[in-house]
N, CA, C, O and CB atoms as a CASP TS submission, in Angstrom:
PFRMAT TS
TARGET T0000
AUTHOR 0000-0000-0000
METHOD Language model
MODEL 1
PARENT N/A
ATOM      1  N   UNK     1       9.351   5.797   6.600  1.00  0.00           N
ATOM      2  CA  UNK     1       9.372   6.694   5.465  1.00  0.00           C
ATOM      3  C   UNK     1       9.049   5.937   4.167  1.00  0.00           C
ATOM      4  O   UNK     1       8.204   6.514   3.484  1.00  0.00           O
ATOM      5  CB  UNK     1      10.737   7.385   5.362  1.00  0.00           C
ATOM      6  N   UNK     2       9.473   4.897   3.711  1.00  0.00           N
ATOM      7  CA  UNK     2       9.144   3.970   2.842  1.00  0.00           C
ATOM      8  C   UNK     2       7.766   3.641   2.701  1.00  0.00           C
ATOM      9  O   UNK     2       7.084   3.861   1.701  1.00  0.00           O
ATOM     10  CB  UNK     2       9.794   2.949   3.105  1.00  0.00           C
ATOM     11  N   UNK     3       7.354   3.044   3.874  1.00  0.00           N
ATOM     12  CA  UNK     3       5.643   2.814   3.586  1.00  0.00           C
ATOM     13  C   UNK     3       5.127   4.258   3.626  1.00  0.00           C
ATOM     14  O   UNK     3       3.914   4.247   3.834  1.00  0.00           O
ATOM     15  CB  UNK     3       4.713   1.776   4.908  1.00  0.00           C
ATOM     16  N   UNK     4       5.694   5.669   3.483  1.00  0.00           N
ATOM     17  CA  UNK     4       4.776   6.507   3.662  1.00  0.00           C
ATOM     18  C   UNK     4       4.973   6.555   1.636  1.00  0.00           C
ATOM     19  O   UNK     4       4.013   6.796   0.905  1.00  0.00           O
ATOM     20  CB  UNK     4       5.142   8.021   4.982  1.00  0.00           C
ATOM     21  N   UNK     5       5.819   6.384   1.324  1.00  0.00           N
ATOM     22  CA  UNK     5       6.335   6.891  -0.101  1.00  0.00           C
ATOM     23  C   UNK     5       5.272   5.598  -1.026  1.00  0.00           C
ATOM     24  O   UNK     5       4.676   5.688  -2.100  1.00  0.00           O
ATOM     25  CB  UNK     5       8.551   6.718  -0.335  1.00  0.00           C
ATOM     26  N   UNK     6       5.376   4.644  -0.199  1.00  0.00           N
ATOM     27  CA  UNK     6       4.532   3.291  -0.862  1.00  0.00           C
ATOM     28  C   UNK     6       3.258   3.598  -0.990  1.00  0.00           C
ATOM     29  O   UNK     6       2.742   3.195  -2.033  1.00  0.00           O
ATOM     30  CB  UNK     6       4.522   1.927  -0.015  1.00  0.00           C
ATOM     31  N   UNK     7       2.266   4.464   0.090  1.00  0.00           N
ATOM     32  CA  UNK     7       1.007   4.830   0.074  1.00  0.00           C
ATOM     33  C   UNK     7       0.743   6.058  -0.537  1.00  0.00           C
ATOM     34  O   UNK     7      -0.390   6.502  -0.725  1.00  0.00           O
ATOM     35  CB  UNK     7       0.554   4.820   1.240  1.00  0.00           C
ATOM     36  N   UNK     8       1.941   6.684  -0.890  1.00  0.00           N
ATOM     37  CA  UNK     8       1.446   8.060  -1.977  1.00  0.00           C
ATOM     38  C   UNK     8       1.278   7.295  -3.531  1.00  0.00           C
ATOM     39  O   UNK     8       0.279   7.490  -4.223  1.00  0.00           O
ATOM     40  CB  UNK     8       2.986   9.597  -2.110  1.00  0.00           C
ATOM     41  N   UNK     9       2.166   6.593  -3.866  1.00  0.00           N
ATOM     42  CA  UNK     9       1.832   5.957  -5.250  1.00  0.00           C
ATOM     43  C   UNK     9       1.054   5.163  -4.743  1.00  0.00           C
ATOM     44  O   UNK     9       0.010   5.442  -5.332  1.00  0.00           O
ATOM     45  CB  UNK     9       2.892   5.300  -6.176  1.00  0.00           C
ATOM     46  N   UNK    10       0.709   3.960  -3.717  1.00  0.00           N
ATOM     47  CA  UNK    10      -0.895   3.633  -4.182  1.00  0.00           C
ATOM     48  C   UNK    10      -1.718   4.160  -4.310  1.00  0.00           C
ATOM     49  O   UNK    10      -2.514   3.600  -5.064  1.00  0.00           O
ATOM     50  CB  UNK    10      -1.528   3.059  -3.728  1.00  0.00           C
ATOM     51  N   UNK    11      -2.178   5.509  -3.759  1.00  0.00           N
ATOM     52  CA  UNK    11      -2.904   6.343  -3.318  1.00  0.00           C
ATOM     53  C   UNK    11      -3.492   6.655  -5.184  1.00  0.00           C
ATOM     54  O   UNK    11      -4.604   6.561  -5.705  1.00  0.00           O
ATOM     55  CB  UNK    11      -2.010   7.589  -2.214  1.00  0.00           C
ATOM     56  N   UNK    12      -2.118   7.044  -5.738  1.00  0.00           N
ATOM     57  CA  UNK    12      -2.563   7.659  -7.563  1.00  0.00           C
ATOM     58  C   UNK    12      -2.790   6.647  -8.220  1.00  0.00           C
ATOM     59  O   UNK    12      -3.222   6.793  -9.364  1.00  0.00           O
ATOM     60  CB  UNK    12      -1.381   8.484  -8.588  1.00  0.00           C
ATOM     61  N   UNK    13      -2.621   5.646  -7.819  1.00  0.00           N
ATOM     62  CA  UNK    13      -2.391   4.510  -8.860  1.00  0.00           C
ATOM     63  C   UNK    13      -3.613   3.740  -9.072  1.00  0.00           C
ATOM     64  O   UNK    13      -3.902   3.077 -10.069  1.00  0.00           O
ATOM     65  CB  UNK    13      -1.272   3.511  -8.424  1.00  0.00           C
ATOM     66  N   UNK    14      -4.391   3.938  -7.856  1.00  0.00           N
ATOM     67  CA  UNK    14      -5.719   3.222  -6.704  1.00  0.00           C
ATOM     68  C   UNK    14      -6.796   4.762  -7.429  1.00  0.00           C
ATOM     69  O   UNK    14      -7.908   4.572  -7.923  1.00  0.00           O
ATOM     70  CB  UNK    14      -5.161   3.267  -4.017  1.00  0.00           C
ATOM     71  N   UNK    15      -6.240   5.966  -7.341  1.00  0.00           N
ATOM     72  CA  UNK    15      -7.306   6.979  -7.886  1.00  0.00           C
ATOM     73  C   UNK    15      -7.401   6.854  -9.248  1.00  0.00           C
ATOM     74  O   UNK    15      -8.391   6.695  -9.961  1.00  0.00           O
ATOM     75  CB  UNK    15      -7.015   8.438  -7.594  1.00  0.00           C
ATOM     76  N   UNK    16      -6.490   6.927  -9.453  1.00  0.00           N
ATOM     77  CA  UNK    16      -6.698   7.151 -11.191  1.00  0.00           C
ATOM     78  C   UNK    16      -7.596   6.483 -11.701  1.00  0.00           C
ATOM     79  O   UNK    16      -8.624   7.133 -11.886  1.00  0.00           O
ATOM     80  CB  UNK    16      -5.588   6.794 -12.100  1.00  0.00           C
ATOM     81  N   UNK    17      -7.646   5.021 -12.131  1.00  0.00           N
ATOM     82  CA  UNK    17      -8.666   4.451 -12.662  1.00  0.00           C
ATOM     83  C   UNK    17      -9.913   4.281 -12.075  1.00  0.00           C
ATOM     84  O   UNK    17     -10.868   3.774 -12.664  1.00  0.00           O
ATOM     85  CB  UNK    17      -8.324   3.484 -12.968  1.00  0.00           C
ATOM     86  N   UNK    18      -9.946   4.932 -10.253  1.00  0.00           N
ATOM     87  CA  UNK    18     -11.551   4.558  -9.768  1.00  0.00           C
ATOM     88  C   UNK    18     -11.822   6.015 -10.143  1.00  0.00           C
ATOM     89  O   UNK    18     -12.956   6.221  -9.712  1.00  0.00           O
ATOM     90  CB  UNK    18     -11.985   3.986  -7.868  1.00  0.00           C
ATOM     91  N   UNK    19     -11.529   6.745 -10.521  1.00  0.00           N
ATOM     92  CA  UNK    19     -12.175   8.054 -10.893  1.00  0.00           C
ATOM     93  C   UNK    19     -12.527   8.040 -12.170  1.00  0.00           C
ATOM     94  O   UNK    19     -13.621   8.539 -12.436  1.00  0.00           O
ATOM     95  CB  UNK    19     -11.374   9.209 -10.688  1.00  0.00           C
ATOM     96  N   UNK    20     -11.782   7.527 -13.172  1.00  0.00           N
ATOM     97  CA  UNK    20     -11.838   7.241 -14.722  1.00  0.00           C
ATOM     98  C   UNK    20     -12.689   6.036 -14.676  1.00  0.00           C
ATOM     99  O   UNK    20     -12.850   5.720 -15.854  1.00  0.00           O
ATOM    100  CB  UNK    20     -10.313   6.959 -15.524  1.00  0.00           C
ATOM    101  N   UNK    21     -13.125   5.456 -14.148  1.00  0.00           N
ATOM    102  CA  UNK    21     -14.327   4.458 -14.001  1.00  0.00           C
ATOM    103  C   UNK    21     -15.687   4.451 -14.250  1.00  0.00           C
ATOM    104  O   UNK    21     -16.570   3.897 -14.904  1.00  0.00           O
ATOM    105  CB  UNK    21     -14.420   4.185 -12.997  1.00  0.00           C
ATOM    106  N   UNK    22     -15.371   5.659 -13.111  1.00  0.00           N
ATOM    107  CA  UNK    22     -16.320   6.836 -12.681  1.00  0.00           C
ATOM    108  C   UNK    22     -17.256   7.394 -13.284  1.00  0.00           C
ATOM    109  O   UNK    22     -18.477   7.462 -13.138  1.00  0.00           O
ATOM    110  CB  UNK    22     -15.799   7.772 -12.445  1.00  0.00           C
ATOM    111  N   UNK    23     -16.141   7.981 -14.333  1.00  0.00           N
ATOM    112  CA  UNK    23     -16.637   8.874 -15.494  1.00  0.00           C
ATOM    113  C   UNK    23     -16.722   8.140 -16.874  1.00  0.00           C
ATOM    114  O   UNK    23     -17.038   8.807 -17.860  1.00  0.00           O
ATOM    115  CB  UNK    23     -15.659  10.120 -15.663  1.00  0.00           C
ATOM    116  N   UNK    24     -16.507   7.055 -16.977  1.00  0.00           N
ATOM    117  CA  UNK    24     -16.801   6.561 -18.017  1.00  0.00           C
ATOM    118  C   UNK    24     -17.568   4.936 -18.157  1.00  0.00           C
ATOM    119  O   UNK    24     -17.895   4.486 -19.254  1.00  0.00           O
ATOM    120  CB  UNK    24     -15.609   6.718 -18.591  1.00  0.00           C
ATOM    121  N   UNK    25     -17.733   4.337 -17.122  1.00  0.00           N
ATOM    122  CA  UNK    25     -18.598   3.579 -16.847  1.00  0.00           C
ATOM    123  C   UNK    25     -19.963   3.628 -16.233  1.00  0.00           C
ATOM    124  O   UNK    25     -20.184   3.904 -15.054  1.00  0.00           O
ATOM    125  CB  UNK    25     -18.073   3.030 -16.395  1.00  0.00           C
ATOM    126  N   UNK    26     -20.936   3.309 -17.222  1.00  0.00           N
ATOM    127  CA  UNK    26     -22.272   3.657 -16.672  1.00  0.00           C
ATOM    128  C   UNK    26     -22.104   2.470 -14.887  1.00  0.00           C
ATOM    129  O   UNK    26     -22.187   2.979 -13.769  1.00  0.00           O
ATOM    130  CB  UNK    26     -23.864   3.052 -18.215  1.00  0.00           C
ATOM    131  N   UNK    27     -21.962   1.525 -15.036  1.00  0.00           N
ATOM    132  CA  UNK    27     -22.421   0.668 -14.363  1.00  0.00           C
ATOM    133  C   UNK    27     -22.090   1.471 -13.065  1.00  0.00           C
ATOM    134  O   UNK    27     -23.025   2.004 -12.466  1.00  0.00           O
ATOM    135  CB  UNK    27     -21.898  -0.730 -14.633  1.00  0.00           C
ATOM    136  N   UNK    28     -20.300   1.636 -12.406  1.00  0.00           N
ATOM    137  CA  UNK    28     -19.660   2.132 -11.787  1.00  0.00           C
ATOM    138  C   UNK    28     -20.068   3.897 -11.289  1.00  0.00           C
ATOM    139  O   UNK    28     -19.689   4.445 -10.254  1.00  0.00           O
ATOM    140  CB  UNK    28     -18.583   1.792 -12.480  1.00  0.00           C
ATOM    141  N   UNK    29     -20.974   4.531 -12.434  1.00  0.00           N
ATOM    142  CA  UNK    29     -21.244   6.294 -12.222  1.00  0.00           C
ATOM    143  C   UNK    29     -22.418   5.592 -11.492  1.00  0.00           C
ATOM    144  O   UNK    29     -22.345   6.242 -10.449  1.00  0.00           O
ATOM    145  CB  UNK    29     -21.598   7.705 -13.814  1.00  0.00           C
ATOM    146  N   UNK    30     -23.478   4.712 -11.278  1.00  0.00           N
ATOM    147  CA  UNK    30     -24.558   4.159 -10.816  1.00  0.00           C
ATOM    148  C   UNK    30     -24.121   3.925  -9.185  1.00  0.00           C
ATOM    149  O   UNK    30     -24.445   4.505  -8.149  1.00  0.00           O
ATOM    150  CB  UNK    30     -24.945   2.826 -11.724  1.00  0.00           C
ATOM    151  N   UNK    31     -23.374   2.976  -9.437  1.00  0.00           N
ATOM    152  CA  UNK    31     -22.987   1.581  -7.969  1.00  0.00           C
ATOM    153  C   UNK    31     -21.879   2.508  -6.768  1.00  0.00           C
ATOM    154  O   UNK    31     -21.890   2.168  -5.585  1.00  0.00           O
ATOM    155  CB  UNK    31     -21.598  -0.390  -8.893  1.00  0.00           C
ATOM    156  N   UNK    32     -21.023   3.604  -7.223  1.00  0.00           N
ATOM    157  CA  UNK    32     -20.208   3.876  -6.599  1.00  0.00           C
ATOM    158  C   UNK    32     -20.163   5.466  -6.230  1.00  0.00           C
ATOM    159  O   UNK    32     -19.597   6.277  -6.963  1.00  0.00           O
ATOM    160  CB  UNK    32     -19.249   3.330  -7.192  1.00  0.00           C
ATOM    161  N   UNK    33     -20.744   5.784  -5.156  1.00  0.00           N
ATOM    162  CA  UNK    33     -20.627   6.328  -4.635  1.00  0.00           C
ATOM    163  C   UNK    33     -19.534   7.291  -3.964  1.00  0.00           C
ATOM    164  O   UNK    33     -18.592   6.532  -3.736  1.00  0.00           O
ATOM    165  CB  UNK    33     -21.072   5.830  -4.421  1.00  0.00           C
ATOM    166  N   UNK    34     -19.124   8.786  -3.462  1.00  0.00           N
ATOM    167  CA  UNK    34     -18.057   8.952  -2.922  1.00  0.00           C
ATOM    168  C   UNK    34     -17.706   8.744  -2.434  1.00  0.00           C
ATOM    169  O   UNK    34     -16.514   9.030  -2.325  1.00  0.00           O
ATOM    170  CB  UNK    34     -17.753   9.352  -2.715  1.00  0.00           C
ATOM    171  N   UNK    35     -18.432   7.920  -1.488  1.00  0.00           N
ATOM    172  CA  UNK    35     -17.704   7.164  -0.104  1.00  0.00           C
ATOM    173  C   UNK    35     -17.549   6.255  -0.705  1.00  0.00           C
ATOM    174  O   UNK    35     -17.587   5.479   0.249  1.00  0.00           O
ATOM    175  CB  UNK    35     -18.371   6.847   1.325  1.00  0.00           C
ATOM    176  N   UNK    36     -17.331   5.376  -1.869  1.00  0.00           N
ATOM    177  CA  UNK    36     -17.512   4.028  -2.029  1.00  0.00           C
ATOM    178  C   UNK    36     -15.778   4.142  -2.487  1.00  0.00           C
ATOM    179  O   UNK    36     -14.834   3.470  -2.070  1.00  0.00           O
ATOM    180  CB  UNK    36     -18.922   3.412  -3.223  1.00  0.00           C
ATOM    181  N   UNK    37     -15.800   5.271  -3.505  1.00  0.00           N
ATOM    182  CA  UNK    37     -14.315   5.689  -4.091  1.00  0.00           C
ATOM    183  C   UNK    37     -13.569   6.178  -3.070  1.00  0.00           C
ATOM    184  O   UNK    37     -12.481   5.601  -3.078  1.00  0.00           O
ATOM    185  CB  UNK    37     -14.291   6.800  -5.218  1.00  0.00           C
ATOM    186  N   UNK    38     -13.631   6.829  -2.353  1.00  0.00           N
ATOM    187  CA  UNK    38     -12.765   7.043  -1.201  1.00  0.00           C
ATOM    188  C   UNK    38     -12.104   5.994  -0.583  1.00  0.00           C
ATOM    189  O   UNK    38     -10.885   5.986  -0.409  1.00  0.00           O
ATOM    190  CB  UNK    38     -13.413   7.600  -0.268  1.00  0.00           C
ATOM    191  N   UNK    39     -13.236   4.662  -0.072  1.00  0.00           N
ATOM    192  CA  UNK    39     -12.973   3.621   0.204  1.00  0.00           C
ATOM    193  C   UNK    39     -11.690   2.980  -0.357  1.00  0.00           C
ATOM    194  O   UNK    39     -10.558   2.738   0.063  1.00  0.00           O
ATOM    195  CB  UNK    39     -13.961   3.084  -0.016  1.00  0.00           C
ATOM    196  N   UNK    40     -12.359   2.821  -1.455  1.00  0.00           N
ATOM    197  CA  UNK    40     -11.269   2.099  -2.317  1.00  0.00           C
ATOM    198  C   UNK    40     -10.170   2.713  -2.357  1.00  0.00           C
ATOM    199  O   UNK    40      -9.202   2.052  -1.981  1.00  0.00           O
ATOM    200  CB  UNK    40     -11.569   1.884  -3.638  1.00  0.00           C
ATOM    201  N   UNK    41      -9.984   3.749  -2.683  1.00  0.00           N
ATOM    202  CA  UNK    41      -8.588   4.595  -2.446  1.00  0.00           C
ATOM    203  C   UNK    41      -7.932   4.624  -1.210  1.00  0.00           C
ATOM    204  O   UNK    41      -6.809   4.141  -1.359  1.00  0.00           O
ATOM    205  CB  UNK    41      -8.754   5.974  -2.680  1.00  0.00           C
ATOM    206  N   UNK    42      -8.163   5.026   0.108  1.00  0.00           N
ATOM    207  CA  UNK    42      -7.792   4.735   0.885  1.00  0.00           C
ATOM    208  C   UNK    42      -7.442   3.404   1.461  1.00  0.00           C
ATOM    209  O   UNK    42      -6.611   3.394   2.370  1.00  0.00           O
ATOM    210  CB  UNK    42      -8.277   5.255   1.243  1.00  0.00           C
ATOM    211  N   UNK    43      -8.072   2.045   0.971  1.00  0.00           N
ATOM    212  CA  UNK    43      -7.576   1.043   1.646  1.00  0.00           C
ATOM    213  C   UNK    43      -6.263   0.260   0.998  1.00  0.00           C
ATOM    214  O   UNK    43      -5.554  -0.592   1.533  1.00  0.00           O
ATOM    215  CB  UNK    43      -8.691   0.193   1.840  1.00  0.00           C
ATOM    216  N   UNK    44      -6.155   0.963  -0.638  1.00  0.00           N
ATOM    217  CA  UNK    44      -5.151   0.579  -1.814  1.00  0.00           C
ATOM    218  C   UNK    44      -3.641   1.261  -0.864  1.00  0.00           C
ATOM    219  O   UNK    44      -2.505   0.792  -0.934  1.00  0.00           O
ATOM    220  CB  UNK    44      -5.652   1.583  -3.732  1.00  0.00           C
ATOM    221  N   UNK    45      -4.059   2.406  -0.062  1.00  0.00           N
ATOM    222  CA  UNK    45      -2.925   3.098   0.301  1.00  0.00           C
ATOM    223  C   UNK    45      -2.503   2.528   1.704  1.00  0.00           C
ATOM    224  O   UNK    45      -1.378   2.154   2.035  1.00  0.00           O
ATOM    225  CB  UNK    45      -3.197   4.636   0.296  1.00  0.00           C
ATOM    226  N   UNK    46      -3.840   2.548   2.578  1.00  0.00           N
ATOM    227  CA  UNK    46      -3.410   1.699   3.991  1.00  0.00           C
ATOM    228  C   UNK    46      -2.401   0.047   3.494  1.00  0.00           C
ATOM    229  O   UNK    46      -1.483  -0.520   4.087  1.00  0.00           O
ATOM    230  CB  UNK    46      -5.318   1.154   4.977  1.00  0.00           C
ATOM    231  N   UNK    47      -2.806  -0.141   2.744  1.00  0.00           N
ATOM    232  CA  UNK    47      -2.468  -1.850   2.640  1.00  0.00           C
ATOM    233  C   UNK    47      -0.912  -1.696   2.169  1.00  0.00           C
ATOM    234  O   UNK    47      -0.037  -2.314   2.776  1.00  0.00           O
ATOM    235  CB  UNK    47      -3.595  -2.902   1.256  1.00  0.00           C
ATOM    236  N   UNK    48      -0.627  -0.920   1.154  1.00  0.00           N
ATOM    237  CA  UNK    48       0.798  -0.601   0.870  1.00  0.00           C
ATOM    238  C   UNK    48       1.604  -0.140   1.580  1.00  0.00           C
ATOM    239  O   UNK    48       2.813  -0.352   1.491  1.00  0.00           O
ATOM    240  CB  UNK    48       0.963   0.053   0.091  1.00  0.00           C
ATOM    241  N   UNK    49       0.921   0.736   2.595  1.00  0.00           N
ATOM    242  CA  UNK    49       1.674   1.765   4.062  1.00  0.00           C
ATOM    243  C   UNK    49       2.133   0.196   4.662  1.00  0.00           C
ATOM    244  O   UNK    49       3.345   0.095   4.851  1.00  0.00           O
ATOM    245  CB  UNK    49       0.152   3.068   5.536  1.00  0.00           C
ATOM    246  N   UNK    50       1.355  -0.962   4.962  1.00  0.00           N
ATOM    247  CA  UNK    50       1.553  -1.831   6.052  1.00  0.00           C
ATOM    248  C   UNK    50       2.636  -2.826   5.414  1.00  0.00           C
ATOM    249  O   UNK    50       3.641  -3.206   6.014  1.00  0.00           O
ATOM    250  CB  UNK    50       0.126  -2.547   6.582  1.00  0.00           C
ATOM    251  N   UNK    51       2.313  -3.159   4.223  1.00  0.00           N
ATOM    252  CA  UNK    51       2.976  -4.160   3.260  1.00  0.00           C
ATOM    253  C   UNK    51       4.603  -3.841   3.499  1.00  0.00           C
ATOM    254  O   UNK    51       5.401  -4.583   4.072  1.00  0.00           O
ATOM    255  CB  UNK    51       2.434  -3.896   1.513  1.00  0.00           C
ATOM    256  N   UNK    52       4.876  -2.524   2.899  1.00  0.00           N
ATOM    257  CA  UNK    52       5.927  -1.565   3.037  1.00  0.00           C
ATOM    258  C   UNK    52       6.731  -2.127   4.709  1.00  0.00           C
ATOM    259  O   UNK    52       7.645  -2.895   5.010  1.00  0.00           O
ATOM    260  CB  UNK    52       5.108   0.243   3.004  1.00  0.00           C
ATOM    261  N   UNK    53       5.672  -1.140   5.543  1.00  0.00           N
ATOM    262  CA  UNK    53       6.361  -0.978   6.683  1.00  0.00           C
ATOM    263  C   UNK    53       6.637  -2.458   7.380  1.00  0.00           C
ATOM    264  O   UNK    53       7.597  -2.653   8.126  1.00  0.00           O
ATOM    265  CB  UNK    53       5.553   0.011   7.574  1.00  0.00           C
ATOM    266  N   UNK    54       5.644  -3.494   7.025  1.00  0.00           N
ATOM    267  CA  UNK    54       6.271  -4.835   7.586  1.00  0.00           C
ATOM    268  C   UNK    54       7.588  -5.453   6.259  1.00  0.00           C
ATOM    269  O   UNK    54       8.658  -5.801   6.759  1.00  0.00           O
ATOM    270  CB  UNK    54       4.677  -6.176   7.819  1.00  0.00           C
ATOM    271  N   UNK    55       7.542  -5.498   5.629  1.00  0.00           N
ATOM    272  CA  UNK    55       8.790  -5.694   5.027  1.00  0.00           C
ATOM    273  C   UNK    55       9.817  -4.990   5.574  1.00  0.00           C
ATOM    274  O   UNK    55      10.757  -5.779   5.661  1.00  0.00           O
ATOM    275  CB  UNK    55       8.759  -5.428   3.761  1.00  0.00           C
ATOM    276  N   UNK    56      10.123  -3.960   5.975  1.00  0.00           N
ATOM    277  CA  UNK    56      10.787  -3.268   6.583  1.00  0.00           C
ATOM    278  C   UNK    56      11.501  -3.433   8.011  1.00  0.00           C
ATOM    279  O   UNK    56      12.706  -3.275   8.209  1.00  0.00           O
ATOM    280  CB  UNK    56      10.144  -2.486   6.507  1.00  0.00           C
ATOM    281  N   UNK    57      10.287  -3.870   9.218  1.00  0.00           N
ATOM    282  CA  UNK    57      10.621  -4.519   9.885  1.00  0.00           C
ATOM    283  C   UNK    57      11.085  -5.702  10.049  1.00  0.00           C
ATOM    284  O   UNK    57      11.962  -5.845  10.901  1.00  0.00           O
ATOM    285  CB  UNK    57      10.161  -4.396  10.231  1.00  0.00           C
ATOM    286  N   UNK    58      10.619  -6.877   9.272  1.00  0.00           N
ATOM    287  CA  UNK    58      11.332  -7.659   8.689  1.00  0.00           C
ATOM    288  C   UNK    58      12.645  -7.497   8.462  1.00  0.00           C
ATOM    289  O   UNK    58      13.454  -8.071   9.190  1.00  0.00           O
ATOM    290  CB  UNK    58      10.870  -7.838   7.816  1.00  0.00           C
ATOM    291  N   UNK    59      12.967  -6.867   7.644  1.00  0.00           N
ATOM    292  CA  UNK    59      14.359  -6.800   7.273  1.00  0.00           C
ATOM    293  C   UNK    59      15.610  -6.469   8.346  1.00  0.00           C
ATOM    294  O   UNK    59      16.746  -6.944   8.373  1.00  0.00           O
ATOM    295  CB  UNK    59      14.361  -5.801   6.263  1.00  0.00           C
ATOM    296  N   UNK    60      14.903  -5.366   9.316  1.00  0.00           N
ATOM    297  CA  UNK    60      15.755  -4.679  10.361  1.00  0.00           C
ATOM    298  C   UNK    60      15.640  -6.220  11.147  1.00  0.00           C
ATOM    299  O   UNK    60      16.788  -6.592  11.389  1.00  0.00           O
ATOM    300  CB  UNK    60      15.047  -2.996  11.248  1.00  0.00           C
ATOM    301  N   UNK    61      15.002  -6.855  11.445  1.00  0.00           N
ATOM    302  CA  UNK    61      14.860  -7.739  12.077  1.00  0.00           C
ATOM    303  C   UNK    61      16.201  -9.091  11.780  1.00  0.00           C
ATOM    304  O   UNK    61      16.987  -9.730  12.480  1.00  0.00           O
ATOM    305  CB  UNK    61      13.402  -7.980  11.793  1.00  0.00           C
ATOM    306  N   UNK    62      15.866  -9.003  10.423  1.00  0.00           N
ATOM    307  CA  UNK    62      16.924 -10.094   9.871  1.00  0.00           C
ATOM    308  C   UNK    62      18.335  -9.304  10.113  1.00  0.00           C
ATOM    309  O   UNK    62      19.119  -9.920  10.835  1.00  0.00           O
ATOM    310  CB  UNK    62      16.663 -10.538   8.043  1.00  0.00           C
ATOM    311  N   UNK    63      18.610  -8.525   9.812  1.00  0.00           N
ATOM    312  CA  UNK    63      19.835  -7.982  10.058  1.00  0.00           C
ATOM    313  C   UNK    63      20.024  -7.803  11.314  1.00  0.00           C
ATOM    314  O   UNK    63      21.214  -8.059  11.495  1.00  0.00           O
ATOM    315  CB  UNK    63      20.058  -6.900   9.451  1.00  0.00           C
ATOM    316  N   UNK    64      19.554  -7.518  12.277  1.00  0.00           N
ATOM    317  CA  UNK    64      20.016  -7.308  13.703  1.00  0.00           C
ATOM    318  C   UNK    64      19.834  -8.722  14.157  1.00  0.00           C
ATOM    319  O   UNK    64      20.312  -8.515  15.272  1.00  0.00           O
ATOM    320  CB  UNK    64      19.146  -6.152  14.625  1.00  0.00           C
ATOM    321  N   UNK    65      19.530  -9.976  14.188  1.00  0.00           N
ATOM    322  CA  UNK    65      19.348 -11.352  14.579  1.00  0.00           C
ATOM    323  C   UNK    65      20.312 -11.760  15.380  1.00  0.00           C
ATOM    324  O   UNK    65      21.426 -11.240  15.320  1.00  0.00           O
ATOM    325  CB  UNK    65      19.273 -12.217  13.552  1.00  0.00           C
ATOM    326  N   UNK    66      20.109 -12.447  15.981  1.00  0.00           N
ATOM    327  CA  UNK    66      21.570 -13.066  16.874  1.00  0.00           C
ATOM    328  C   UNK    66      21.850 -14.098  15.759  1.00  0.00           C
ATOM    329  O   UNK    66      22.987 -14.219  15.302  1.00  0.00           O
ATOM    330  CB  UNK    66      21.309 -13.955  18.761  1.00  0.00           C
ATOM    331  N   UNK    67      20.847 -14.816  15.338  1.00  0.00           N
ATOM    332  CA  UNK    67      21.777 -15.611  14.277  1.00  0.00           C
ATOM    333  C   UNK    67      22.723 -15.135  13.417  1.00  0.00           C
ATOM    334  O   UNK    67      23.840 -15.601  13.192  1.00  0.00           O
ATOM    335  CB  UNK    67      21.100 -16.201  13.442  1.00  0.00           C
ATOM    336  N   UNK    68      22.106 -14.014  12.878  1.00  0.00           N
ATOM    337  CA  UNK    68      23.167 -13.648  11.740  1.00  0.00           C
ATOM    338  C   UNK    68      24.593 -13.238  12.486  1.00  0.00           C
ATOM    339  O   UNK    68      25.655 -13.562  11.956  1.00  0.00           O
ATOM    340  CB  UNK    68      22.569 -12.256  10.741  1.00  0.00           C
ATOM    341  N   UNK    69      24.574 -12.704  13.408  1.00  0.00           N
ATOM    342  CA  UNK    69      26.392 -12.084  13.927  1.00  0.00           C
ATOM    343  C   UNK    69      27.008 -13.469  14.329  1.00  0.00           C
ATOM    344  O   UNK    69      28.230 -13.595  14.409  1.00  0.00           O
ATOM    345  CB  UNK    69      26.526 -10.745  15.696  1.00  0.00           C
ATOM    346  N   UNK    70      26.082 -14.589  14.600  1.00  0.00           N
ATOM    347  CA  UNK    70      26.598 -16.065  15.235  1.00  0.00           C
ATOM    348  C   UNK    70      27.388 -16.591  13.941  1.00  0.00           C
ATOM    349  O   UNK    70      28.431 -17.243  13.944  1.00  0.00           O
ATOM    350  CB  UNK    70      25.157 -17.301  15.773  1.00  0.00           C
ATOM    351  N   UNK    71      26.690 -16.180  12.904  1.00  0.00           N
ATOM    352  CA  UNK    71      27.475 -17.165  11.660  1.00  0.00           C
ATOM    353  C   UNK    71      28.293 -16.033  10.989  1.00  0.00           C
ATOM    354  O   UNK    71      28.987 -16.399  10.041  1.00  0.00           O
ATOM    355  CB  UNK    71      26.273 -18.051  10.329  1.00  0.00           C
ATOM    356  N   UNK    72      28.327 -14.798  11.299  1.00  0.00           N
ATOM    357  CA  UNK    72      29.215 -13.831  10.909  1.00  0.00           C
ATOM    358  C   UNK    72      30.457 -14.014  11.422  1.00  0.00           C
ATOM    359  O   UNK    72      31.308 -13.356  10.824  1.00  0.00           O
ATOM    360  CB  UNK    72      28.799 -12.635  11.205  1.00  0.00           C
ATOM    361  N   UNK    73      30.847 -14.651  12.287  1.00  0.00           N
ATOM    362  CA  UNK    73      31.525 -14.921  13.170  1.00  0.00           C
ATOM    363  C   UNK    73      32.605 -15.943  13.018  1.00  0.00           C
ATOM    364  O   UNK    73      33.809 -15.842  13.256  1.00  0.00           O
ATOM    365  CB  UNK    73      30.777 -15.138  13.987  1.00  0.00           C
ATOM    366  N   UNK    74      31.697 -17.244  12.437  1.00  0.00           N
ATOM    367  CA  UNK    74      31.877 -18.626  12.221  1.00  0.00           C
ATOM    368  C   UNK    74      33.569 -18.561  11.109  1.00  0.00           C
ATOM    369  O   UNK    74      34.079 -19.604  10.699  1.00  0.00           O
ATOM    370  CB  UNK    74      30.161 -19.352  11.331  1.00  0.00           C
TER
END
């Protein structure tokens, strides 16, 4: 659920300025294409979905450890 909440704000955060780019940069209204902006938007959101969800596992990971209940213990 986290990496899904992580890839909705990259998702606006990743659109906003490639659309405002868009429209206000000659170079960018030339070079970038809809598929080019899509691109970019979508991979700002995949990468945060994964970032997210491996931190996540990570963490469940550290907390369930045999080490950690070994020195919980101690």
């Amino acid at each position: 659920m986290a990496g899904a909440k992580a890839a909705v704000v990259a998702t606006v955060a990743a659109a906003v300025p490639t659309l405002a780019s868009v429209r206000m940069l000659p170079w960018a209204r030339t070079n970038l294409n809809p598929t080019a902006q899509a691109l970019i938007i979508s991979t700002a959101a995949g990468m945060a979905y994964f970032i997210v969800a491996d931190k996540t596992v990570l963490a469940s990971a550290r907390k369930n450890s045999f080490g950690a209940s070994y020195k919980a213990d101690i």
